[in-house]
N, CA and C of each residue as an Amber inpcrd file, in Angstrom:
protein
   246
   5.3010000  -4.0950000   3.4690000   5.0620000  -5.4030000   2.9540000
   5.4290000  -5.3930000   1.4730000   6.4550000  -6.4990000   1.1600000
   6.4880000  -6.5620000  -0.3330000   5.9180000  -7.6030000  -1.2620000
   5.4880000  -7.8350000  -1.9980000   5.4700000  -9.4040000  -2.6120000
   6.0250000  -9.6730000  -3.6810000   6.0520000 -10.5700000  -4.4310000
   7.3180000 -10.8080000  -6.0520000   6.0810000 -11.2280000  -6.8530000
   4.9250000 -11.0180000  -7.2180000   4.0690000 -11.0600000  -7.9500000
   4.3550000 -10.1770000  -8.9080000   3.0090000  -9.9390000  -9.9020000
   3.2150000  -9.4150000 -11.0710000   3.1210000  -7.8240000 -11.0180000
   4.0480000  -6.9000000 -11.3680000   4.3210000  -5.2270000 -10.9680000
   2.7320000  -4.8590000 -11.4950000   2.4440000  -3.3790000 -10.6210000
   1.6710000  -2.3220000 -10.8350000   1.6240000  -1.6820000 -11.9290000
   1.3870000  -1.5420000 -13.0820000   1.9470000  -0.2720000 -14.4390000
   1.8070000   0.8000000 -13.3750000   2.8090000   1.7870000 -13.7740000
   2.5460000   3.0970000 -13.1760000   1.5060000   3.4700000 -13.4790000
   0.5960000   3.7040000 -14.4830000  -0.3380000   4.3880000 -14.7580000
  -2.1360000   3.9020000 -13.7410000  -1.4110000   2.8770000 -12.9510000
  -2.6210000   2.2370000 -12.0150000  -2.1840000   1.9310000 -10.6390000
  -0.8020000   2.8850000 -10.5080000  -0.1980000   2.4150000  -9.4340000
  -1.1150000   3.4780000  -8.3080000  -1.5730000   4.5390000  -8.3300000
  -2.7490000   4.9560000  -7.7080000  -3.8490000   4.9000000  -7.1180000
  -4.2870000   4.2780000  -8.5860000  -5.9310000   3.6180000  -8.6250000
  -6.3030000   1.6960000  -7.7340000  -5.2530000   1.3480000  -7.4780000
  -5.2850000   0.5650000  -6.2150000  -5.5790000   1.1310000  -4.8900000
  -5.7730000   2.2560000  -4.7710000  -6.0210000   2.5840000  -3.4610000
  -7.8590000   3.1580000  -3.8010000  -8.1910000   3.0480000  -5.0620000
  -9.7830000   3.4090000  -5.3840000 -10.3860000   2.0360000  -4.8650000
 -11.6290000   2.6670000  -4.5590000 -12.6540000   1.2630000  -3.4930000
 -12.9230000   0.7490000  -5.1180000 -13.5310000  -0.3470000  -4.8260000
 -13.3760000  -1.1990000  -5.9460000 -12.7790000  -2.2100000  -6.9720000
 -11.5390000  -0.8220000  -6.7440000 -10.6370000  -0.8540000  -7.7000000
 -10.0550000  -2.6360000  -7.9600000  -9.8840000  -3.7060000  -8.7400000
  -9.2240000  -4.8680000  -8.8840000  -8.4220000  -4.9880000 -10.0110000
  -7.2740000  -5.3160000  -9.9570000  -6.5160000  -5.6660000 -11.3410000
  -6.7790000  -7.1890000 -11.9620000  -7.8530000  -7.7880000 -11.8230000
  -7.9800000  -8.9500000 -12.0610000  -7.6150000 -10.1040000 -11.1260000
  -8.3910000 -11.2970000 -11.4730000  -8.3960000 -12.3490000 -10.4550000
  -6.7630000 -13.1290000 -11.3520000  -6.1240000 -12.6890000  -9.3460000
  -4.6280000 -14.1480000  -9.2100000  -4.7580000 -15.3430000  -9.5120000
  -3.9770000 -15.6450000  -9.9520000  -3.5900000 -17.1970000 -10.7980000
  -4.2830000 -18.0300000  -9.4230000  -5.2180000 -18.8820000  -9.1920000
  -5.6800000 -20.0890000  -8.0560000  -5.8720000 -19.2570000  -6.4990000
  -6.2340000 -17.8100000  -7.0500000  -7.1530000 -17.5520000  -5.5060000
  -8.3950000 -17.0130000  -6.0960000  -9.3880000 -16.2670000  -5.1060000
 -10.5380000 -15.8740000  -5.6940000 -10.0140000 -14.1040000  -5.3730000
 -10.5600000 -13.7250000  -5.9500000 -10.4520000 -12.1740000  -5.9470000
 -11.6840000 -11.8090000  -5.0510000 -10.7770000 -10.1570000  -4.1330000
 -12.0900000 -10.2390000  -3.0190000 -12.7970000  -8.4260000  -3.7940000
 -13.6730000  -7.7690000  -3.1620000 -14.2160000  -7.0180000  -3.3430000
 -13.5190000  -5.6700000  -3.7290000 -12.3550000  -5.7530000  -3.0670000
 -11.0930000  -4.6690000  -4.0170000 -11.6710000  -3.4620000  -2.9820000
 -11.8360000  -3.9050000  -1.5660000 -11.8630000  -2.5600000  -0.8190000
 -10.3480000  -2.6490000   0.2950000  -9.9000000  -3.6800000   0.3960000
  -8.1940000  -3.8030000   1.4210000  -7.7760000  -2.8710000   1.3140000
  -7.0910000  -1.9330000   0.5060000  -6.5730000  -1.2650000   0.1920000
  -6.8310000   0.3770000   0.6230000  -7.9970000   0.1960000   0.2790000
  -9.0750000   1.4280000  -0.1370000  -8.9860000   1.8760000   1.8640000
  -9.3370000   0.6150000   2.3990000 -10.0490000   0.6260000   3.8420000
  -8.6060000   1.2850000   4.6710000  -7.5500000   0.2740000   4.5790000
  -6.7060000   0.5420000   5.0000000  -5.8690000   1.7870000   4.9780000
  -6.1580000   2.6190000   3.9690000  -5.3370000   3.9280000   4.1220000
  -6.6880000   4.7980000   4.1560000  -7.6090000   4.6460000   4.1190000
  -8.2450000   5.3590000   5.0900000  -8.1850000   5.4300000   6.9880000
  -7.3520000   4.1770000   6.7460000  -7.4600000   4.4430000   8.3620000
  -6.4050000   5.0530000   8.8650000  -5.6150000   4.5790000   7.7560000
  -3.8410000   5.4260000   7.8670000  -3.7790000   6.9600000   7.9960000
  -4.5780000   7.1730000   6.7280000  -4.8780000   9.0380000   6.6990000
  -5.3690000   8.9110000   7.8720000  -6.6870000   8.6510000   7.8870000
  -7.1230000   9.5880000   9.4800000  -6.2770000   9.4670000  10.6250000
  -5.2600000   8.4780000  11.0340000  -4.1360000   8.8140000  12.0630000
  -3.4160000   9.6120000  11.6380000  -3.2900000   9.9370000  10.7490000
  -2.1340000  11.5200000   9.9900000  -0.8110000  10.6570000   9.5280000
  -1.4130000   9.2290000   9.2730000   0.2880000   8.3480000   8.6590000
  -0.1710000   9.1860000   6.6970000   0.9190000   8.2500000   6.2560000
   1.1970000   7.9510000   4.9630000   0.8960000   6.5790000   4.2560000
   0.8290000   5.9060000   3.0870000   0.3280000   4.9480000   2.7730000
   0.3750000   5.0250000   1.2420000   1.0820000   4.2370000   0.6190000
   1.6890000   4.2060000  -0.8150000   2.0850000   3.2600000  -1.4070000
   2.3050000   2.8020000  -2.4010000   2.7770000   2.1230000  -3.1060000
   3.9730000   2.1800000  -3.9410000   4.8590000   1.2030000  -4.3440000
   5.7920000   1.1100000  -5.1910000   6.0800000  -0.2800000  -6.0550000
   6.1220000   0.2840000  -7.1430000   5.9230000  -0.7300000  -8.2740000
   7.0760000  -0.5590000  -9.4820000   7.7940000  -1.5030000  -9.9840000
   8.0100000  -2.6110000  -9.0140000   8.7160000  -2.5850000  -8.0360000
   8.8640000  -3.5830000  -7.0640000  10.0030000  -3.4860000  -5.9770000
  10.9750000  -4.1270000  -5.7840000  11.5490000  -5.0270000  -6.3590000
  12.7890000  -5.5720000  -5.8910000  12.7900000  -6.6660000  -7.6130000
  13.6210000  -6.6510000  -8.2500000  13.8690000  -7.1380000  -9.2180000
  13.0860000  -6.7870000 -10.4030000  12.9020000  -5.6700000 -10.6290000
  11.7250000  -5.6610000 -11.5560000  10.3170000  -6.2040000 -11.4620000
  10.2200000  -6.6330000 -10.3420000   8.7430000  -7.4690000 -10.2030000
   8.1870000  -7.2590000  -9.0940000   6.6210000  -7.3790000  -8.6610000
   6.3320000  -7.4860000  -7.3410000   6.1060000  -6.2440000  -6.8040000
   5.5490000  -5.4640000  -5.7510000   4.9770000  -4.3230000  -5.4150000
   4.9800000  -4.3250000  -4.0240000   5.4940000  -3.2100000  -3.1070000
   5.4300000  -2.8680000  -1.8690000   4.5250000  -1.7840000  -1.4390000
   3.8270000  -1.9010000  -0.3990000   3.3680000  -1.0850000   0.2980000
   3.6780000  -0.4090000   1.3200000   4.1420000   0.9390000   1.3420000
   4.7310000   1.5020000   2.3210000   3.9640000   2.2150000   3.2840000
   4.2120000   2.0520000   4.4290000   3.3060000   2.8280000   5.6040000
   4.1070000   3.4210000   6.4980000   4.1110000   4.8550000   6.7090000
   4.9780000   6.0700000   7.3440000   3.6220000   6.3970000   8.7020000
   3.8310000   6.3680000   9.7420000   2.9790000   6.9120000  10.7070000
   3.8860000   8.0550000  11.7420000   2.9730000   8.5750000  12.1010000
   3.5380000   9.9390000  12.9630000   4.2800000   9.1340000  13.9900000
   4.2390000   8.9770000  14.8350000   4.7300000   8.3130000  15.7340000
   5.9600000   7.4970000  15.8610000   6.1210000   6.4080000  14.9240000
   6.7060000   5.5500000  14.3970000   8.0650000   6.7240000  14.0050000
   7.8320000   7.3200000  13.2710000   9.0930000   8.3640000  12.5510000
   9.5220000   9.5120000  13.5300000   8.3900000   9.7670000  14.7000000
   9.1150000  10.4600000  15.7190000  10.1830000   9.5820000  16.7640000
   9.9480000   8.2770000  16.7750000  10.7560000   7.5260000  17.6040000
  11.5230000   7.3370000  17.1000000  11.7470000   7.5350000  15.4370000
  12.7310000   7.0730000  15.0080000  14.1770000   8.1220000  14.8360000
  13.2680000   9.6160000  15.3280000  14.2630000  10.9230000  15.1950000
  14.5950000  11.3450000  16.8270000  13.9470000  10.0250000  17.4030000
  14.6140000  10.5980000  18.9080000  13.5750000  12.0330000  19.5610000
  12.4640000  11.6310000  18.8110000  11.3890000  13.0880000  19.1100000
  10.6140000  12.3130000  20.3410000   9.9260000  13.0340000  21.7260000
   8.6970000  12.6420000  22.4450000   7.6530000  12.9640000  22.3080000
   6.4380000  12.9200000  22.4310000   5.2550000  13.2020000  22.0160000
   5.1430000  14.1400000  23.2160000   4.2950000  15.4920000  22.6550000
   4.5350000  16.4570000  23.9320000   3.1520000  15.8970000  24.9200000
């Protein structure tokens, strides 16, 4: 998933995945508890995926989240699950 919002500094491009963690409330939404993030690659790790970020992503602006799962990348190398 990408969006064209405002980039990550590297130096917090991490600390988005800390429970809590919020970079401040978006221009006309409400800001939620700052666990999405946190929840979600916990669930990723425990399937044995990957789960990351990149900042910025496409024009200098905006931030993607990348998600690698076992499975997904074995189908993609032509591997079967034994």
């Amino acid at each position: 998933m990408t969006d064209l919002g405002k980039s990550i500094p590297p130096a917090e491009i991490d600390r988005v995945f800390e429970k809590f963690y919020r970079r401040g409330k978006p221009e006309g939404r409400s800001s939620g508890p700052g666990l999405g993030l946190s929840t979600a690659r916990g669930f990723i790790d425990a399937m044995g995926g990957r789960f990351h970020a990149e900042s910025p992503a496409v024009k200098k602006c905006g931030t993607r989240i990348v998600v690698r799962m076992p499975a997904l990348e074995n189908a993609r190398a032509g591997k079967t699950a034994p």
